[in-house]
C-alpha positions in Angstrom: 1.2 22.7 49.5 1.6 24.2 45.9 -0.2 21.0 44.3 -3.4 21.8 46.8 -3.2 25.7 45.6 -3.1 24.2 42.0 -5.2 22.3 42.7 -7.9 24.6 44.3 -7.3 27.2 41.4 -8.2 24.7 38.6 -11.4 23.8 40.6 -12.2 27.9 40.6 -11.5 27.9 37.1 -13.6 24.7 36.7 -16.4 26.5 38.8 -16.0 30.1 36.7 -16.3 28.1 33.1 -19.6 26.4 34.5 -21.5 29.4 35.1 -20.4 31.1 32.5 -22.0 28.2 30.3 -24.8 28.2 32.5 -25.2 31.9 32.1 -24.9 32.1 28.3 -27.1 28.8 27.9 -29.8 30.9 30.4 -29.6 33.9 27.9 -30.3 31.8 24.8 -34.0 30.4 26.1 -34.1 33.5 27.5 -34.0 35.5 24.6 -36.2 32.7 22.6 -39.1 33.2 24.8 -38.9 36.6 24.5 -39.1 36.8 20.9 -41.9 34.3 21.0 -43.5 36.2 24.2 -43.1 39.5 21.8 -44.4 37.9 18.6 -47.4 36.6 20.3 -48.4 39.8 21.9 -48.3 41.5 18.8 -50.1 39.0 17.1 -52.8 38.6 19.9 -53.4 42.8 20.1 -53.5 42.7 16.4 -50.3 45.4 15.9 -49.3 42.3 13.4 -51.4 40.8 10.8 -51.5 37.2 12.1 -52.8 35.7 9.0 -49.5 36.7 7.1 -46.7 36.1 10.3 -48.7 33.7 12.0 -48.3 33.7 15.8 -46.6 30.6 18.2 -50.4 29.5 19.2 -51.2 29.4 15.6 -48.2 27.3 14.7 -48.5 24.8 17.6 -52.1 24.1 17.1 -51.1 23.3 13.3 -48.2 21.0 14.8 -51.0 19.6 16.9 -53.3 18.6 13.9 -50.9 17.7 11.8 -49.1 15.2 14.3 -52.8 13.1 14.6 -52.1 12.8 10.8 -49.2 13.0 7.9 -46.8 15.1 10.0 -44.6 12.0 11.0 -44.3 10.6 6.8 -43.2 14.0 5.6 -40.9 14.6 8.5 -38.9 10.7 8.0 -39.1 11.1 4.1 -37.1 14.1 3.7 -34.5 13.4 7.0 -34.4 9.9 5.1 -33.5 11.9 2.1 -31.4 13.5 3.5 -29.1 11.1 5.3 -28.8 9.5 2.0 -27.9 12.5 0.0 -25.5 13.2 3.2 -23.8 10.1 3.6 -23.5 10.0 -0.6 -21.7 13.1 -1.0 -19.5 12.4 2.0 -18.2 9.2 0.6 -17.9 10.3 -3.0 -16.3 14.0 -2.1 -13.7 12.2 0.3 -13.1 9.4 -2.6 -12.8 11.8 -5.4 -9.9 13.9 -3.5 -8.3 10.8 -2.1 -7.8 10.3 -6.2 -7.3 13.7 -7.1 -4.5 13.8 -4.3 -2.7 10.8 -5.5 -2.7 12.1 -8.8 -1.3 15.5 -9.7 -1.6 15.6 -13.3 -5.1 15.3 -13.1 -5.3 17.7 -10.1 -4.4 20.9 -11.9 -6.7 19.7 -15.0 -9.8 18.8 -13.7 -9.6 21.8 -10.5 -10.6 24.5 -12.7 -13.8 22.3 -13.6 -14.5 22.0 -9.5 -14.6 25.5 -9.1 -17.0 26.3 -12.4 -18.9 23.4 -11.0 -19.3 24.4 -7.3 -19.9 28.3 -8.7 -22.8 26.8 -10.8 -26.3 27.3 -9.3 -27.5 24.0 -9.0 -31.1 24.8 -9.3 -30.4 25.6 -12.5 -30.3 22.0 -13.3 -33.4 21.1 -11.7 -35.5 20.6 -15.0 -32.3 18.6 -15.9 -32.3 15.9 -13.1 -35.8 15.6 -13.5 -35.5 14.2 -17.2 -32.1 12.2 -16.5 -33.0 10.5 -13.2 -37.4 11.1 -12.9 -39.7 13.0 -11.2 -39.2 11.1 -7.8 -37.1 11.0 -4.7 -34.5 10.1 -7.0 -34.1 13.5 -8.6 -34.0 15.1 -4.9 -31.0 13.1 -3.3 -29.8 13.7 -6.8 -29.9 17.7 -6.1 -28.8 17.4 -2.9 -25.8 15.3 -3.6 -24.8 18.1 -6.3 -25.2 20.3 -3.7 -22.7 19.0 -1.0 -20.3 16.9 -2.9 -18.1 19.6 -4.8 -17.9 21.7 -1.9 -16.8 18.3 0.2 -14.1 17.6 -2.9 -12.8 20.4 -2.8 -12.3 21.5 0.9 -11.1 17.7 1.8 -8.5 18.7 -1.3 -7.4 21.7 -0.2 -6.3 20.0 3.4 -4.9 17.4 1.5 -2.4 19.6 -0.5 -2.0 22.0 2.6 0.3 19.4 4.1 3.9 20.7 4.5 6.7 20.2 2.1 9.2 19.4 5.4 6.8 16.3 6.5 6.4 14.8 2.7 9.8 15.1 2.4 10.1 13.2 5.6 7.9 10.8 4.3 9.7 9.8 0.9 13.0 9.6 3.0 11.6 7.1 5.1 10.7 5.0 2.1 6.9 5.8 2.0 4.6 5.3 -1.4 1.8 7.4 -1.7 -1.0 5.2 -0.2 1.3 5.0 2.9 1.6 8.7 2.9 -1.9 9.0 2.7 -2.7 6.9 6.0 -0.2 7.6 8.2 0.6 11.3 7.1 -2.4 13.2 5.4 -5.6 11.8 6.9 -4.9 12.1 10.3 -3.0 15.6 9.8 -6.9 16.4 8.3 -8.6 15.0 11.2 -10.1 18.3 11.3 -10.8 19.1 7.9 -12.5 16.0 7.3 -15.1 16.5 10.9 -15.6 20.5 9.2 -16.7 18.8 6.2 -19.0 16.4 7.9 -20.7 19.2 9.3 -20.5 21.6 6.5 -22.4 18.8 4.2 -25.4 18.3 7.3 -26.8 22.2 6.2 -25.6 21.4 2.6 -27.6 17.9 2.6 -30.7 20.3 3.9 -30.5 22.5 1.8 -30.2 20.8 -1.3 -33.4 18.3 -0.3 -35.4 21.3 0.7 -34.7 23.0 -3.0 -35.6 19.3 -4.5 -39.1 19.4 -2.7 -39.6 22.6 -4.2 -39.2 21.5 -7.3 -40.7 18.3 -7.2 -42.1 16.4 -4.4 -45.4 15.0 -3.2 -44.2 14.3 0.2 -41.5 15.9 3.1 -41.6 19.2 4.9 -40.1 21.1 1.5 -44.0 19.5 -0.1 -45.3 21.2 3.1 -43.7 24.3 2.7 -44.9 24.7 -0.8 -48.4 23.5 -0.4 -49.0 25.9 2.4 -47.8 28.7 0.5 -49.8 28.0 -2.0 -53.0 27.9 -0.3 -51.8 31.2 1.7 -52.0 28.7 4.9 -48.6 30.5 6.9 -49.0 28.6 9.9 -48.5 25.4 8.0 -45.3 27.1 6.6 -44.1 28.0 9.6 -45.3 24.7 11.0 -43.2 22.7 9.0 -40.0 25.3 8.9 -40.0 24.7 12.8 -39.8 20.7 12.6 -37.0 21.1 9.6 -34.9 23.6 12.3 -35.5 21.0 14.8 -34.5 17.7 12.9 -31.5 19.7 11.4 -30.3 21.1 14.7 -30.8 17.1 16.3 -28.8 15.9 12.9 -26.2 18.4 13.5 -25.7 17.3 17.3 -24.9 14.2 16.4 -22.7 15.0 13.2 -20.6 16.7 16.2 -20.5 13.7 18.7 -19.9 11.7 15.4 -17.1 14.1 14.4 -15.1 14.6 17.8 -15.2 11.0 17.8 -13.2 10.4 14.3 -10.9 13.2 15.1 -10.0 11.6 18.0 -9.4 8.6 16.6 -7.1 9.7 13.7 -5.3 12.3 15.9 
């Protein structure tokens, strides 16, 4: 009898937790269309200047034209930028602080030079990375991985040296070298850190591709971006700012599956 009443309560507490997702997922659309209901209105009955904010018609017949033509090669070469750039910074950050880790000494020297690094303004190095690596997309998964990899180093480092004095010790008692230590002790206690990271560098990875279109590019959404401001065209801007939303909300999604995943597998 007290399993069934368990059993019914975790079914209404099932039941409550669906609708409440149901309700908040009903409030997000909601609230989209209404914004874009609003912004149209206002744009149709001229209260807003359409040709500066643009309206949702505007920016969907500009998807439409631009879909029978180039959309599709900008859109693939800056998410194939940025999957590189991505997948780059993950692997070097996560090397660098395996390294770092196992060495001390060079820890507390070369730290200070992370966090002057990661406080630098990378655009700042734009005309920089154009000389060293060309004017191609080189230069932007170059600006891009500048972007991501420090602050991957050093939040993958500062999990690493979180871990608590009580387990190393039991670690080293139990006979274990550092690479040991490593595998069986500090990865898997940073299951977490490491999926945070993964997702921190997807908006990182934009970012710094978008800021390397801006500064040179003859193709992606960032060349799109530019071009329509440019020729004043603001539908195109917005155009192209709506497809970058949407391929970095779809890269994020599956960052996440990717990420609950590993964690599961290290925990």
């Amino acid at each position: 009898m007290k399993k069934k009443v368990l059993s019914i309560e975790h079914q209404r507490f099932l039941n409550r937790r669906t609708r409440s997702k149901v309700i908040v997922l009903a409030c997000q659309l909601g609230l989209l269309v209404l914004f874009l209901g609003l912004w149209e209105l206002l744009a149709a009955y001229e209260v807003i200047d359409s040709f500066i904010t643009s309206s949702p018609s505007r920016i969907w017949a500009t998807f439409i034209d631009l879909a029978k033509g180039d959309l599709w090669r900008h859109a693939l070469t800056t998410l194939a930028e940025t999957v590189v750039a991505f997948l780059l910074s993950f692997l070097i950050g996560t090397t660098v602080a395996v390294l770092l880790w196992l060495s001390d000494g060079v820890r507390r020297v070369l730290e200070p030079y992370l966090v002057v690094l990661n406080a630098l303004p990378k655009i700042a190095l734009g005309p920089i990375i154009i000389i060293w690596v060309g004017a191609g997309p080189q230069a932007i998964v170059t600006m891009a991985l500048l972007i991501s990899v420090i602050i991957t180093t050093i939040n993958t480092l500062t999990g690493f040296i979180s871990i608590s004095k009580e387990k190393l010790l039991l670690m080293k008692t139990l006979h274990a070298n550092k690479w040991q230590t490593l595998w069986k002790l500090v990865i898997p206690a940073n299951a977490s850190t490491i999926t945070a990271c993964l997702k921190v560098n997807v908006g990182m990875s934009w970012v710094g591709t978008i800021m390397g279109e801006y500064l040179v590019s003859r193709a992606g959404l960032g060349y799109l971006i530019v071009y329509g401001g440019q020729v004043f065209n603001l539908s195109l801007v917005m155009c192209a700012t709506v497809v970058l939303c949407l391929l970095a909300a779809a890269m994020y999604l599956a960052v996440s599956l990717l990420s609950k995943l590993v964690e599961r597998r290290l925990s």
